[in-house]
C-alpha positions in Angstrom: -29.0 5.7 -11.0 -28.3 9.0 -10.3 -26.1 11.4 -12.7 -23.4 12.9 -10.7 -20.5 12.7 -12.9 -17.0 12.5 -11.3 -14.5 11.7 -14.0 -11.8 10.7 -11.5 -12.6 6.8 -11.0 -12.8 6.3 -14.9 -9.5 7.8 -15.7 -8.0 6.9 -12.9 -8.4 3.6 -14.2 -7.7 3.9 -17.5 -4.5 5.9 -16.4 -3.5 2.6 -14.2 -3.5 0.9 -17.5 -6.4 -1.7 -15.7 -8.6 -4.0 -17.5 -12.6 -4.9 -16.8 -11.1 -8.8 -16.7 -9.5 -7.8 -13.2 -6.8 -10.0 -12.6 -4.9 -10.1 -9.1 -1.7 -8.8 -9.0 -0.8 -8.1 -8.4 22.4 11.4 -4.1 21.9 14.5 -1.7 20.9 14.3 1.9 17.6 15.8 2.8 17.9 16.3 6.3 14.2 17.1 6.7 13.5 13.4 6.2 12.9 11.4 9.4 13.2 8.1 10.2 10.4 7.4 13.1 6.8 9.0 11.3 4.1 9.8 13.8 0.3 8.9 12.6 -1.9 12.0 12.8 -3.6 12.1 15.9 -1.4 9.0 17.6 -3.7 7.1 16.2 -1.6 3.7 14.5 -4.9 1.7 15.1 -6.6 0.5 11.9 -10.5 -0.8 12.8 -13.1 -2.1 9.8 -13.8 0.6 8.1 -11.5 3.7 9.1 -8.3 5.3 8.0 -5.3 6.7 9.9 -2.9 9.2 7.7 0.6 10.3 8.5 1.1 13.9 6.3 4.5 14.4 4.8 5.7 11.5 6.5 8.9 11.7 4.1 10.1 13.7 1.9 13.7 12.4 1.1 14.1 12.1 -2.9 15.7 8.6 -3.0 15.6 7.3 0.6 13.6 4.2 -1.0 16.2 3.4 -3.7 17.2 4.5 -6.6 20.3 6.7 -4.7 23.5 5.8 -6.6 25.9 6.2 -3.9 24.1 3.3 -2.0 23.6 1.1 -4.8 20.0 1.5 -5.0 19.7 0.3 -1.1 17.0 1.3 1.3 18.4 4.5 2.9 17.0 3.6 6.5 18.3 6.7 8.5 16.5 8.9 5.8 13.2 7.7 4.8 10.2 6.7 7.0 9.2 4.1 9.1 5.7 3.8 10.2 3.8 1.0 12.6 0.4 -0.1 12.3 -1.7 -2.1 14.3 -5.1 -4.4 12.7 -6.7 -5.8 15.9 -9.9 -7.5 13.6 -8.8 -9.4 10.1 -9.2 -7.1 7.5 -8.5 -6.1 4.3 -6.5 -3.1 4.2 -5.3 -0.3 1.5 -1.8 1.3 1.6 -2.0 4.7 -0.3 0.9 7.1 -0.7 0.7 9.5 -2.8 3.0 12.4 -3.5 3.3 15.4 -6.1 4.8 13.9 -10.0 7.9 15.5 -9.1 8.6 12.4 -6.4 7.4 8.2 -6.9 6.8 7.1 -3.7 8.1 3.6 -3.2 7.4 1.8 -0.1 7.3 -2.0 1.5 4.9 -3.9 4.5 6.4 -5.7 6.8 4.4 -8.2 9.1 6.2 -7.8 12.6 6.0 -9.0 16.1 5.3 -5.8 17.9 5.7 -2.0 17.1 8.9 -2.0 14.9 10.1 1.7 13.2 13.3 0.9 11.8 15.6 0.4 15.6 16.8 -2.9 15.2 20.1 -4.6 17.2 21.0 -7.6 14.9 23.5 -7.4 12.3 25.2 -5.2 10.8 23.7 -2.4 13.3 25.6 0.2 12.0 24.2 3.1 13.5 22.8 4.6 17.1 19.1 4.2 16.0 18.8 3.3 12.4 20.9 1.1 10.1 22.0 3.0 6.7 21.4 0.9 4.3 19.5 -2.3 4.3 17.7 -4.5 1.0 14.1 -3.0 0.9 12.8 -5.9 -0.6 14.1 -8.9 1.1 13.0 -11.3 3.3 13.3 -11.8 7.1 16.0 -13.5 7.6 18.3 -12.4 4.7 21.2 -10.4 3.3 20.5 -7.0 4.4 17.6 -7.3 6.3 19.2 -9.7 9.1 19.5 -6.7 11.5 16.1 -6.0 11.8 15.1 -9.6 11.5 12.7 -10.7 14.7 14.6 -13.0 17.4 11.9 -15.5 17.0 12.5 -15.9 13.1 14.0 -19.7 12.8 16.2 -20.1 9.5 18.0 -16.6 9.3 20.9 -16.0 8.2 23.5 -15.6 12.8 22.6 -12.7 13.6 18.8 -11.4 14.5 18.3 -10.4 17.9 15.6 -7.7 17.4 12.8 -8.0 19.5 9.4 -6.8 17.6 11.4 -6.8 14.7 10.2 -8.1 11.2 9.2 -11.9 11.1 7.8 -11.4 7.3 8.4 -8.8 4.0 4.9 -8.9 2.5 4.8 -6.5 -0.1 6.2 -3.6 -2.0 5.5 -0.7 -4.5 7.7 1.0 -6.8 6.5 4.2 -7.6 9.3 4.6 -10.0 8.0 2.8 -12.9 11.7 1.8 -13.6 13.6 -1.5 -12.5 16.3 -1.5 -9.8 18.7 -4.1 -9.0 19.9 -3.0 -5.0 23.9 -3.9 -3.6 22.4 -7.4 -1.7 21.1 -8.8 -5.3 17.4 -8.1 -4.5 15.5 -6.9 -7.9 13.2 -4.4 -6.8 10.9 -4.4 -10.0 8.5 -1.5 -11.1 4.7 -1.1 -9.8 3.0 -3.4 -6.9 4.7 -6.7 -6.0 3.6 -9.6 -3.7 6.6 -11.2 -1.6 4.9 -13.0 0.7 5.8 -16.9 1.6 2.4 -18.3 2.3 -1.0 -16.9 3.2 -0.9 -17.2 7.0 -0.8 -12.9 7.5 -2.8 -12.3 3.8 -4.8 -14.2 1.2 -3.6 -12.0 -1.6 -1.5 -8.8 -2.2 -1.6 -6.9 -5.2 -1.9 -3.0 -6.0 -1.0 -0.9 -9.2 1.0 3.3 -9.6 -0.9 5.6 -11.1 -0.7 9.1 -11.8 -3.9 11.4 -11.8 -3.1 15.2 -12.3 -0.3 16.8 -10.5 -0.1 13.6 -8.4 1.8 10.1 -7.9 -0.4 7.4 -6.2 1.2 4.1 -5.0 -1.2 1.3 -3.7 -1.0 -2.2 -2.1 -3.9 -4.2 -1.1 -3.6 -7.0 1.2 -6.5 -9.2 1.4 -7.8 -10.5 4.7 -4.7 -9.1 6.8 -4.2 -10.6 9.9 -4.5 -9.1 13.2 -1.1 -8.1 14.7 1.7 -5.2 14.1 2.5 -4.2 10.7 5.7 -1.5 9.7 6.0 0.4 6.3 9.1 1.6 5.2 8.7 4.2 2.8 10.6 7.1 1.1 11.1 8.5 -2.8 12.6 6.3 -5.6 13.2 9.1 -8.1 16.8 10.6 -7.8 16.5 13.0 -10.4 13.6 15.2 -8.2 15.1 18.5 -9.1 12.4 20.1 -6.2 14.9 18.5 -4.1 12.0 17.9 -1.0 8.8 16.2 -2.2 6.3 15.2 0.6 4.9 12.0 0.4 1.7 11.5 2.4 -0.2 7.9 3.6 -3.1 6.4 4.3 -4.0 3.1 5.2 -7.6 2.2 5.1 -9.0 -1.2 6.9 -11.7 -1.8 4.4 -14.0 -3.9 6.4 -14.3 -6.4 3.7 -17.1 -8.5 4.9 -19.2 -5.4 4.6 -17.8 -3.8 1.6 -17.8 -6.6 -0.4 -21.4 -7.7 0.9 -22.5 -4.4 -0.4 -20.8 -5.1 -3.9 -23.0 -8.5 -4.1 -25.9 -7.2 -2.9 -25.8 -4.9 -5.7 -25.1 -7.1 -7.9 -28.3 -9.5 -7.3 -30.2 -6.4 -7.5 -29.0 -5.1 -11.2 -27.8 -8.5 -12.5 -28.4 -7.1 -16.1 -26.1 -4.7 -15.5 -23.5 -6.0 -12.8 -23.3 -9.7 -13.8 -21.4 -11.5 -10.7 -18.2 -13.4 -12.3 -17.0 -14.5 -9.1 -13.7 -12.4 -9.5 -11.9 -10.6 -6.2 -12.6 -7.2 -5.8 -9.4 -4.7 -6.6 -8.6 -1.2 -5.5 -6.6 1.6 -7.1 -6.1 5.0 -5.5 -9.0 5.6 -3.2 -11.5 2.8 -5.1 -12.1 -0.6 -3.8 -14.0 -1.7 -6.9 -15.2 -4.6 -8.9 -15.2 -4.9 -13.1 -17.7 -6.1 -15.2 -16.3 -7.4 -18.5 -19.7 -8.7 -20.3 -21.1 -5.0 -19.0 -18.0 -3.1 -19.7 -19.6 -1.5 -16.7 -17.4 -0.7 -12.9 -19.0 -1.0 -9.1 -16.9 1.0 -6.4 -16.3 2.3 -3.0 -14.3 5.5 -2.6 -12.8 6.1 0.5 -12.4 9.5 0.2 -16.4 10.1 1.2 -17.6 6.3 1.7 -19.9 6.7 -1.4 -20.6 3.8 -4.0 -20.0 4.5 -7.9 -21.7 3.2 -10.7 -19.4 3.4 -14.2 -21.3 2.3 -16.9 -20.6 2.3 -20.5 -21.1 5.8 -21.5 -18.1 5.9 -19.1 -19.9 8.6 -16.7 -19.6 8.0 -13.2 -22.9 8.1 -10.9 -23.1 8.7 -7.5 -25.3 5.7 -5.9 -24.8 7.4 -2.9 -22.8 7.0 1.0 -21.9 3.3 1.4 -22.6 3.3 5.2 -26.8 3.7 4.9 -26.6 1.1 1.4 -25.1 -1.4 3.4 -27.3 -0.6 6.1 -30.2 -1.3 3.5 -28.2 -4.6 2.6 -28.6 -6.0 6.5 -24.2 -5.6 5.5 -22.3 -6.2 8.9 
């Protein structure tokens, strides 16, 4: 095992307040916010194993919630929508991430086609984007009924959108601080799983963390299904005094046939020191990692530079080196 130390992994997790057991989860108008966020490069395409980023995609102080004068109600017309498409079941890692002045809040939407916040059911209250809508509900329901996909059967009169959402999957909370919005809907602190049943996911968890000067916000959803995605995303701290913090994304498709054949490869190869426990593997900022409580010991994939980490129990990270040639060594697919 090499020595390369890069503190970032261990205190990220320790910041994130995570344990080695691993359990799953799970007032001003800023009018350089936008509504419709373009992906850098056009590219809204997430394949096994890359990452598409959208830089500054919003910088609206409260457009998430937390703005009194809507009630703590998605401000649709002034935070960020952004579509997604997964052609290959993967699972995939949302990361925003913004200075500590903001929280970036955020929610994923399983939809029927490329949806970015234009819907015509009801209440469609404005030309192009509604005003206020329930971040956290589900399709079909109070506040989210004008975005709701035509095809949706049980919602509330109302949903004629076509492409529109057909399922609220998740959302994080940057804020670290409970809201309850104008529609009722409690939109609780950290990562939260909404889903109904498994048939987009198998699991959605994630975690808010600070390291440094900066905010991280993550949601994992396991096995994602092919199709369109949308996130809605935008600040949920109204007291930003720096009036404009920009909140950046990335979503990673993690390939996790691959990435997790890599983790148990390693693992049969150092059993002494990676005992398998059978437990899902996690991510939190850039990490897609694994826990050993017997070990008190961490295994991880940073996608920052594709590189597995080894945290052992002098809590020192090593450097096992780029994931791509390892797996390649592994016979990984």
């Amino acid at each position: 095992m090499n020595n390369a130390i890069q503190p970032i992994f261990k205190t990220t997790l320790i910041a994130a307040g995570l344990t080695v057991a691993m359990g799953a989860s799970a007032a001003g108008m800023d009018m350089s916010a936008s509504t419709s966020s373009k992906w850098f490069n056009g590219d809204s395409i997430v394949e096994p194993g890359t990452t598409i980023q959208a830089i500054a995609a919003n910088s609206n102080k409260n457009s998430y919630t937390s703005n009194p004068a809507l009630k703590n109600n998605a401000w649709g017309m002034q935070g960020a929508w952004l579509s997604f498409n997964v052609p290959t079941r993967s699972t995939v890692l949302v990361t925003l991430t913004s200075p500590t002045t903001n929280a970036p809040g955020f929610t994923v939407y399983r939809t029927d086609g490329s949806f970015t916040g234009t819907g015509t059911g009801t209440p469609a209250d404005t030309k192009d984007a509604i005003h206020s809508f329930n971040q956290v509900g589900q399709a079909g329901t109070a506040g989210v009924v004008w975005a709701t996909d035509d095809s949706v059967t049980g919602s509330l009169t109302g949903n004629t959108t076509v492409n529109g959402i057909v399922e609220t999957l998740g959302y994080v909370n940057g804020s670290g601080i409970e809201y309850i919005n104008g529609f009722g809907g409690v939109i609780k602190a950290g990562a939260n799983d909404t889903s109904i049943d498994n048939l987009y996911e198998n699991g959605v968890f994630g975690n808010i963390a600070t390291e440094g000067n900066t905010n991280y916000a993550n949601l994992t959803l396991v096995n994602l299904a092919p199709g369109y995605y949308t996130i809605f995303l935008g600040g949920t701290n109204t007291n930003d005094t720096a009036g404009s913090t920009p909140i950046d994304v990335k979503v990673s498709a993690l390939g996790t046939p691959a990435s997790d054949c890599l983790l148990n490869a390693q693992e049969k190869a150092h059993p002494d020191l990676l005992p398998a426990t059978g437990a899902p593997s996690q991510s939190v900022t850039t990490y897609y990692y694994r826990g050993y409580s017997r070990t008190n010991s961490y295994l991880g994939i940073s996608s920052t530079d594709n590189h597995l980490y080894y945290v052992g129990t002098d809590g020192k990270m090593q450097d096992q080196g780029a994931a791509a040639g390892l797996m390649m060594a592994a016979g990984c697919k």
